[in-house]
C-alpha atoms as one frame of an Amber mdcrd trajectory, in Angstrom:
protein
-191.420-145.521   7.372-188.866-143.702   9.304-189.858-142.300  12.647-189.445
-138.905  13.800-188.560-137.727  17.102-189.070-134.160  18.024-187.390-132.798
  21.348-189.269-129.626  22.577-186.623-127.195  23.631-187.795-124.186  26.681
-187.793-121.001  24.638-184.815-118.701  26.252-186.437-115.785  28.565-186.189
-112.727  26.769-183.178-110.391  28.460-184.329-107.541  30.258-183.305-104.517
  32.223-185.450-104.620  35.300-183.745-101.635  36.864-181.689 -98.708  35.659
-179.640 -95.706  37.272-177.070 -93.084  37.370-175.215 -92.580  40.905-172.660
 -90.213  42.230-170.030 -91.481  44.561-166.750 -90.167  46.225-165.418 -87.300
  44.699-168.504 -87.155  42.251-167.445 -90.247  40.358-170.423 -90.714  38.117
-171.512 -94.780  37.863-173.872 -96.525  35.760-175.346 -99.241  37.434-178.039
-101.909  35.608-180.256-104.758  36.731-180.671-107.375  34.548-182.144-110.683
  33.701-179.804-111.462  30.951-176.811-114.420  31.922-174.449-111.346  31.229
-173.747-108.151  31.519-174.856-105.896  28.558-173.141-103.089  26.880-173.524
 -99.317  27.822-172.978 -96.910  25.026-171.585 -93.382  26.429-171.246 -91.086
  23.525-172.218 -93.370  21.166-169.247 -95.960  21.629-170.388 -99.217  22.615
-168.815-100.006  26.180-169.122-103.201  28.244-170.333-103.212  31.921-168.915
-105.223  34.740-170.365-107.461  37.422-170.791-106.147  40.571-173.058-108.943
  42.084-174.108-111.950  40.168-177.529-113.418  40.904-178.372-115.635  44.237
-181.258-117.257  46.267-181.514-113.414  47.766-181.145-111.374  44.488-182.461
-112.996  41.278-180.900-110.364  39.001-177.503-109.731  37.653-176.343-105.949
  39.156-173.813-104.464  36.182-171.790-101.555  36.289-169.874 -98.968  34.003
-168.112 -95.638  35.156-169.394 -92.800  33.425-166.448 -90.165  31.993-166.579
 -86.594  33.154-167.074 -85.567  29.673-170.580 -87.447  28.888-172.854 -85.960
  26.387-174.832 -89.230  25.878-175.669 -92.725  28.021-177.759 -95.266  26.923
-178.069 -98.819  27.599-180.503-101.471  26.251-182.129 -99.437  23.903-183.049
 -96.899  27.105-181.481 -93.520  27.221-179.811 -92.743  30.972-179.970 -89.360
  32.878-175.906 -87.246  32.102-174.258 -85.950  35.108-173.921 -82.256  35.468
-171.104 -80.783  36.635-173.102 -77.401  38.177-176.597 -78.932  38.724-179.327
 -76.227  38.843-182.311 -77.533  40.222-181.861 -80.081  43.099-184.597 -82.441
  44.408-184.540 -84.124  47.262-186.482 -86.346  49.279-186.501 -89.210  51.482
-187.935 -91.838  54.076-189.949 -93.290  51.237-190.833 -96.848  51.876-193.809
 -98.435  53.664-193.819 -99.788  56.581-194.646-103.015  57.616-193.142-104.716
  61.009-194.890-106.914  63.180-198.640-105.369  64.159-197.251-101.671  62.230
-199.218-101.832  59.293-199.214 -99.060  56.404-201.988 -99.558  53.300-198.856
-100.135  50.751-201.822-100.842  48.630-204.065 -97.331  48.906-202.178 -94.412
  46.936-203.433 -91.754  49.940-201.584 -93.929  52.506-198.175 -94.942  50.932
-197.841 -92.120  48.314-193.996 -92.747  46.988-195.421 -94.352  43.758-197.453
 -91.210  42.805-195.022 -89.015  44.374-191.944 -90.140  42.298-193.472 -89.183
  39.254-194.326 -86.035  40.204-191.447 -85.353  41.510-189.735 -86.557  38.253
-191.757 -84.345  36.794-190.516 -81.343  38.110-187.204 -82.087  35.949-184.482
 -82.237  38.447-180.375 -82.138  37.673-179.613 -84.146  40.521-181.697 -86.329
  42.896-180.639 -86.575  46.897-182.537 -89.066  48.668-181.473 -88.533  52.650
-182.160 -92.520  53.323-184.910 -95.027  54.073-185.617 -97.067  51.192-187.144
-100.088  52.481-189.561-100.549  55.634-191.024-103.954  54.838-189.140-106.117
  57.173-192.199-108.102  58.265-194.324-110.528  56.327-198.252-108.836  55.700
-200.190-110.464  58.778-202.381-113.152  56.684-206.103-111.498  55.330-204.776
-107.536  55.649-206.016-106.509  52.399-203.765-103.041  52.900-200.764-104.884
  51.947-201.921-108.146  50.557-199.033-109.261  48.294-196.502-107.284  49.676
-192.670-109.327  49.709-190.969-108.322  52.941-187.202-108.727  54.262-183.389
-107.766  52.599-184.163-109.047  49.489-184.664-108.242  45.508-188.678-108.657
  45.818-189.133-106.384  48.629-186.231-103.948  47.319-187.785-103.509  44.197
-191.747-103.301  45.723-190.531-100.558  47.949-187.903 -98.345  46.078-187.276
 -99.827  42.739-190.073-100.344  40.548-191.810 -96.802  42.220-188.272 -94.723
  41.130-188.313 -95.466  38.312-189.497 -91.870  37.074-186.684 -90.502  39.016
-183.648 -92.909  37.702-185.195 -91.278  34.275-185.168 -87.807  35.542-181.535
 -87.021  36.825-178.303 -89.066  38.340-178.707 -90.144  41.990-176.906 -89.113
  45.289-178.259 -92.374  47.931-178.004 -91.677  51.589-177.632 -94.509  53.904
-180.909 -94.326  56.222-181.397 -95.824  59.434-182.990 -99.154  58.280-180.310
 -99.573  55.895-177.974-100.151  59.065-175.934-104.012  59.044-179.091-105.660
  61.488-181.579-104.556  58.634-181.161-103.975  55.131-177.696-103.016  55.503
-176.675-105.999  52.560-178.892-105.085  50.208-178.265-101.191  50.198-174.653
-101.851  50.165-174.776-104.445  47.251-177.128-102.421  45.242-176.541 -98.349
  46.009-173.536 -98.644  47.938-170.537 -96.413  47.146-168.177 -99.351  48.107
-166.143-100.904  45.414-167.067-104.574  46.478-170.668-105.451  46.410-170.068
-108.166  48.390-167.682-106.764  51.554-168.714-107.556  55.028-171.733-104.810
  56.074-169.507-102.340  57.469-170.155 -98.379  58.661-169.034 -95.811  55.584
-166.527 -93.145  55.483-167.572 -89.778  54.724-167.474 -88.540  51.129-167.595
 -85.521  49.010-169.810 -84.875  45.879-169.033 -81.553  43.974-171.628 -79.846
  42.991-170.666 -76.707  41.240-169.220 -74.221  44.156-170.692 -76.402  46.890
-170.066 -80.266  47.835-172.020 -82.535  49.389-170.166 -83.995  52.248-172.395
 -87.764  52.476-171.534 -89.127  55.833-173.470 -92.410  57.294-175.097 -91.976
  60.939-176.707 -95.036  60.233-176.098 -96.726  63.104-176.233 -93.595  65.688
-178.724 -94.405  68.606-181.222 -91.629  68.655-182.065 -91.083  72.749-179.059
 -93.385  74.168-175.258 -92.350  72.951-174.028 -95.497  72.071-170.289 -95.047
  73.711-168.453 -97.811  71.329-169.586 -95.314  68.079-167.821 -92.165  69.533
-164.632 -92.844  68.246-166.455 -93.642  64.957-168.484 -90.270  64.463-165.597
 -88.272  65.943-163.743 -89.431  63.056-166.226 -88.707  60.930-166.613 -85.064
  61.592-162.622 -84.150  62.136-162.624 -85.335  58.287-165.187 -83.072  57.138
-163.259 -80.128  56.960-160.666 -82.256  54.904-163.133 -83.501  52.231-163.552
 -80.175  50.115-163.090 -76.077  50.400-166.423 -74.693  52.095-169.086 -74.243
  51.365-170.322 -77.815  52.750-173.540 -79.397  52.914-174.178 -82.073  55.340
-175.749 -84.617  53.954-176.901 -87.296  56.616-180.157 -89.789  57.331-180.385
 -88.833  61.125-180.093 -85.069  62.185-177.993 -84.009  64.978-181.386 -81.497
  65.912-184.885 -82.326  64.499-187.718 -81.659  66.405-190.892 -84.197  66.785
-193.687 -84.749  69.727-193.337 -87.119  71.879-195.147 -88.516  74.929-196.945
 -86.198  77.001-197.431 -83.974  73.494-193.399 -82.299  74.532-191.457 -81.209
  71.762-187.967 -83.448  71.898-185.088 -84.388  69.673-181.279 -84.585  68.979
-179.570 -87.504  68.068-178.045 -88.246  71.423-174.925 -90.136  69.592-173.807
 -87.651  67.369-174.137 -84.710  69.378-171.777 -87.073  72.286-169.120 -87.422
  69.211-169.500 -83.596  68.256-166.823 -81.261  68.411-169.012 -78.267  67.475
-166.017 -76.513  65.278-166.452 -79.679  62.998-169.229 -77.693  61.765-167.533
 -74.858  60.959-166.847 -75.962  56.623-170.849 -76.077  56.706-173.248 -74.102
  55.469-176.430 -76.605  55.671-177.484 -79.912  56.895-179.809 -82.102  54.794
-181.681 -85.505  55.991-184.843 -87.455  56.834-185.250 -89.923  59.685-187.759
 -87.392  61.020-191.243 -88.163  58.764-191.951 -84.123  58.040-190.580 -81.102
  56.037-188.623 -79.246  58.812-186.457 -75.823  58.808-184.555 -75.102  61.736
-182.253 -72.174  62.489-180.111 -72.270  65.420-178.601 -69.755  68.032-174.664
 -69.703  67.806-172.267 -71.034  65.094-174.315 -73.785  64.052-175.223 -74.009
  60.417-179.543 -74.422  59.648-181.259 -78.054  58.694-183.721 -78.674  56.635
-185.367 -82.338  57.100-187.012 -83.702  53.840-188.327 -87.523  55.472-191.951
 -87.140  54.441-192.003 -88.789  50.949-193.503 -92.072  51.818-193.537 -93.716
  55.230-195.937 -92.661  57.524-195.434 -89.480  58.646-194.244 -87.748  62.480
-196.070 -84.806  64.459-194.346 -82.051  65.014-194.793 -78.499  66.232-195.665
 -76.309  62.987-194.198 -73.189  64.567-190.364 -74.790  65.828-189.289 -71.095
  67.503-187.990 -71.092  70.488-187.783 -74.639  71.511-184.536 -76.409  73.088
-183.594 -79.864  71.176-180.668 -81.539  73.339-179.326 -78.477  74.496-179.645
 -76.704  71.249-181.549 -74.065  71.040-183.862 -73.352  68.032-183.927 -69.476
  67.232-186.814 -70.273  64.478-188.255 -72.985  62.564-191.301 -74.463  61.301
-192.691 -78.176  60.674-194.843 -79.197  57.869-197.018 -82.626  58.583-197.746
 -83.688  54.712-196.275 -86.102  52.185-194.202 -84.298  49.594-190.380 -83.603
  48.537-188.471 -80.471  47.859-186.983 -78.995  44.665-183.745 -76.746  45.757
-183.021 -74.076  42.695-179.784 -72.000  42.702-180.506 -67.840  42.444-178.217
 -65.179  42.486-178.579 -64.952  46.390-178.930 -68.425  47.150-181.000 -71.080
  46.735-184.568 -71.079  46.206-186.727 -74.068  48.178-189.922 -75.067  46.609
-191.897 -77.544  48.793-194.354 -79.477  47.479-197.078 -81.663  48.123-197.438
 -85.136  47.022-199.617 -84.546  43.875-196.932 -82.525  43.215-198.590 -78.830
  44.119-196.274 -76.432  45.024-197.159 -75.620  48.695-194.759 -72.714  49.655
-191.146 -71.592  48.575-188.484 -70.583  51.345-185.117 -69.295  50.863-182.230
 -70.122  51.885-179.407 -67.507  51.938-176.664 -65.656  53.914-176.968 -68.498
  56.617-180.763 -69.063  57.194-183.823 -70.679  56.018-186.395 -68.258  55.439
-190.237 -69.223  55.041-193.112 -67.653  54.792-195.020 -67.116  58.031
């Protein structure tokens, strides 16, 4: 009788897409990017043709997924890849949300509950925020806090990966925006822990506007991203010392702002992680702030092209209008990490020699959804359940709230 042998051969894993986006980069260059689990790239079909993506970083002991890439044509009516349908670029986008610091912080004895929804809201947040149906997303930076390993037995973030890596990536920004790679095409912000010492790698392998995934972790030029009669000038303070002036940058962030006025007719919006003047309490309960690097590099007519300044860093909703030529802020750093005191009423206070004509600060998790009008732009603020908490308006040069 003639013996059988029968070899038992693994199943293959099925493919999947673990992650999937639309980004805008210089000049408004729309990119499809795609995480996968597959051993290649899939294809991306853009108005129904079937297109293949490229490699931009192939898997490694750091990142156990395959990052893929397409460029998206001006023209788009229709991206989908996998099966999964993927947000079109607008060229004029109506409704603008934006919202940042949003990860949850873990380093050393600084412990947030990443596991209790009241404490790290981003999760619920995102899809409420989603929900709200954006045209274009700006997140102003900070994407992932968890640089230390949870301290052994701390049931508030039990389980929780840490470090500049695709577990912790995905735990803290990934896997939560997912609602909001749905919702609209992306504008990513280079935050503070993003900066070459932290995450730096990651953010530049994964959501950085830089051609080669893999290029030495390096500061980033300025760029613009049209937005339908304003642009977005994106500029990286990353690295910009908040109380010192670090004196080997100058040179750096001088640069930076000479080229704004270069990147695109006015109006601009300034579109940074750290602001030049946000206001927060520190010790002895006095109101301080003013990023002590960028104001050192600032030649204040470099602010001249623009018309507002966006970012986080601070852990509040903040408006700020300021005496002379100097265009108002608006800080939107409350979505996730724990958040910063702050004065409500900002009137009248000096940050770094700049002197605040009026202003308020808002101490609650939430994100803000910017909607063109015929006189401006309309701000709704909201909570993070998603409640709309008050509307402001911002118009012929000002922020205006409601006292």
């Amino acid at each position: 009788m003639a013996a059988f042998v029968f070899v038992l051969l693994p199943f293959a894993a099925k493919a999947e897409t673990v992650a999937r986006w639309v980004q805008l980069g210089p000049g408004g260059a729309a990119q499809a990017r795609v995480l996968v689990t597959d051993e290649k790239c899939p294809a991306i079909e853009i108005n129904g043709a079937q297109i293949p993506m490229q490699e931009r970083a192939a898997p490694d002991a750091a990142f156990a997924v395959r990052l893929c890439s397409a460029d998206v044509p001006k023209d788009s009516k229709s991206i989908s890849v996998m099966g999964a349908a993927l947000p079109v670029p607008v060229s004029a986008p109506q409704r603008i949300l934006v919202l940042g610091d949003t990860g949850c912080r873990i380093k050393g004895s600084t412990v947030q509950a990443c596991n209790d929804p009241t404490k790290w809201p981003f999760p619920a947040l995102a899809a409420k925020a989603a929900a709200t149906k954006p045209d274009l997303i700006i997140h102003v930076g900070d994407y992932l806090y968890r640089e230390s390993a949870c301290p052994a037995d701390d049931a508030r973030c039990a389980g929780s990966p840490s470090g500049d890596d695709w577990p912790a990536w995905n735990a803290d920004f990934f896997a939560p925006a997912a609602p909001l790679f749905a919702a609209a095409p992306m504008v990513f912000v280079r935050g503070n822990h993003e900066d070459c010492p932290r995450s730096g790698a990651g953010f530049l392998r994964l959501m950085g506007p830089n051609t080669d995934a893999h290029a030495p972790c390096a500061h980033l030029a300025p760029y613009a991203v049209p937005i339908g009669g304003v642009t977005l000038a994106v500029m990286d303070d990353a690295d910009a010392p908040d109380q010192i002036p670090d004196l080997r940058l100058l040179s750096e962030y001088r640069a930076d702002f000479a080229a704004l006025a270069k990147l695109a007719p006015e109006p601009l919006w300034l579109t940074v992680h750290r602001p030049l003047w946000g206001a927060v309490t520190g010790p002895l309960g006095l109101t301080v702030g003013g990023n002590a690097t960028l104001i050192a590099s600032l030649d204040r007519d470099a602010l001249k092209p623009v018309s507002l300044m966006l970012s986080g860093h601070i852990h509040a909703f903040e408006v700020l209008n300021y005496k002379g030529n100097v265009p108002p802020q608006i800080l939107a750093g409350n979505s996730g990490d724990n958040l910063d005191p702050a004065p409500t009423d900002l009137s009248g206070i000096d940050l770094s020699g700049q002197y605040v004509t009026d202003g308020l600060a808002r101490n609650a998790f939430g994100f803000l959804l910017m909607t063109r009008s015929d006189k401006g732009w309309n701000v709704e603020v909201h909570n993070a359940d998603g409640a709309l908490a008050m509307t402001c308006v911002f118009a012929n040069g000002r922020v205006d709230c409601p006292k």
